[in-house]
C-alpha positions in Angstrom: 118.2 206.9 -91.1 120.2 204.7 -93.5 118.6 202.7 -96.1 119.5 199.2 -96.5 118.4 196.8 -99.3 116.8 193.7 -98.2 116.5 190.8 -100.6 114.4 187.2 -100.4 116.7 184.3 -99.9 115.1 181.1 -100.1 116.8 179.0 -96.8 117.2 175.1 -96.5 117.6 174.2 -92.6 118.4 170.6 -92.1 116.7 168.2 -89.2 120.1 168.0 -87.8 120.9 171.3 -87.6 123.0 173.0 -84.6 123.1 176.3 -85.2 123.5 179.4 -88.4 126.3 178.0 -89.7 124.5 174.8 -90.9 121.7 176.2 -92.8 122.1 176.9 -96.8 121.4 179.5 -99.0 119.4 178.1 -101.9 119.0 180.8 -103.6 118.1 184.8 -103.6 115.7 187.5 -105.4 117.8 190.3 -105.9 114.4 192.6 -106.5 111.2 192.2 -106.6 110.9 191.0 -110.8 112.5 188.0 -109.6 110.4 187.0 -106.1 108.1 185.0 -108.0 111.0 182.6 -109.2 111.9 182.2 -105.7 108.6 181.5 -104.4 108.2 179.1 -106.8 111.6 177.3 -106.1 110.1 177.5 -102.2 107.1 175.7 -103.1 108.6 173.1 -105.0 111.0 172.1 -102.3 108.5 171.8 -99.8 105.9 169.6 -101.7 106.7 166.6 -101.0 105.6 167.4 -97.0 102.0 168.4 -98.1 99.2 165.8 -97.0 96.8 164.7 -99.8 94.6 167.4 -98.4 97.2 169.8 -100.0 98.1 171.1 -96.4 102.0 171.5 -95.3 102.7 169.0 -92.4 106.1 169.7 -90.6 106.3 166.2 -89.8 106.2 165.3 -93.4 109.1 167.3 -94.1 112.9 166.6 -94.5 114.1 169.7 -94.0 112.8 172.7 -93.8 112.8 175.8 -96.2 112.4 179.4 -95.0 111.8 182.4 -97.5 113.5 185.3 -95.2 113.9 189.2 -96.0 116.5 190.5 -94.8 120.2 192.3 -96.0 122.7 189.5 -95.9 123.2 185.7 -96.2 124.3 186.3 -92.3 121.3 187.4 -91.2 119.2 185.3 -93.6 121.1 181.7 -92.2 120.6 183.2 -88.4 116.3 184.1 -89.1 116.0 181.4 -91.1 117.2 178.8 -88.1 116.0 180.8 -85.5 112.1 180.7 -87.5 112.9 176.3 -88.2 113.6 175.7 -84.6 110.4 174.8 -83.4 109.4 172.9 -86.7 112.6 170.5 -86.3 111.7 169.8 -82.6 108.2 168.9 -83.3 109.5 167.4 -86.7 112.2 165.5 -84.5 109.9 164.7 -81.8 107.3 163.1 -84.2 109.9 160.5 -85.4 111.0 159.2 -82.2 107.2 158.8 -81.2 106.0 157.2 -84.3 109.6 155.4 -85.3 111.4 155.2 -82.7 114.3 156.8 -84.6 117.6 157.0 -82.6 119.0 159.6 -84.4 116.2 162.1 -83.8 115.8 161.1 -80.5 120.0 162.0 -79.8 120.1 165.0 -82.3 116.9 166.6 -79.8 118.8 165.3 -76.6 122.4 166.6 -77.7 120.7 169.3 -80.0 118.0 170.8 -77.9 118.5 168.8 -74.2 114.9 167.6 -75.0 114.6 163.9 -73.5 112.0 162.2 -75.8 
């Protein structure tokens, strides 16, 4: 068995995201001291898509951070898209059923092949 390090990267995945190679690495915890930093950042980034009950809402968000575990930013950008998926679809669908929005509604047809 061979050991591998694993370290906390803090992932931003963007509603218009195709694939991997479009979500970001914000940041990492190279050990465990510095997790709470990260978690922090996290937090922060997601706040504004909390409801005044304090509750996260994926509809509220505009795009969508991951906190992933893993050994490398390739495997980090490829969890971290693969975990946002069904967030930006129901994120996606949302604003062409409450707005109308064009541009959500081709990104999930083009994206996804999800008519809406």
């Amino acid at each position: 068995m061979n050991y591998t390090q694993n370290f906390f990267f803090l992932c931003k995945t963007p509603l218009s995201a195709e694939g991997p190679n479009d979500v970001e690495i914000i940041t990492k915890a190279d050990n465990s001291e510095d997790f709470p930093r990260v978690f922090q950042e996290f937090e922060e980034l997601r706040s504004h898509a909390f409801n005044k009950d304090n509750i996260y809402s994926v509809v509220r968000a505009d795009d969508i951070y991951e906190l992933v575990r893993t050994s490398n930013e390739k495997h980090a950008k490829e969890e971290a898209f693969e975990k946002a998926q069904p967030e930006i679809i129901t994120n996606l669908q949302h604003r062409v059923m409450q707005g109308k929005d064009a541009n959500a509604k081709a990104i999930l047809k083009e994206v996804y092949d999800i008519e809406a």
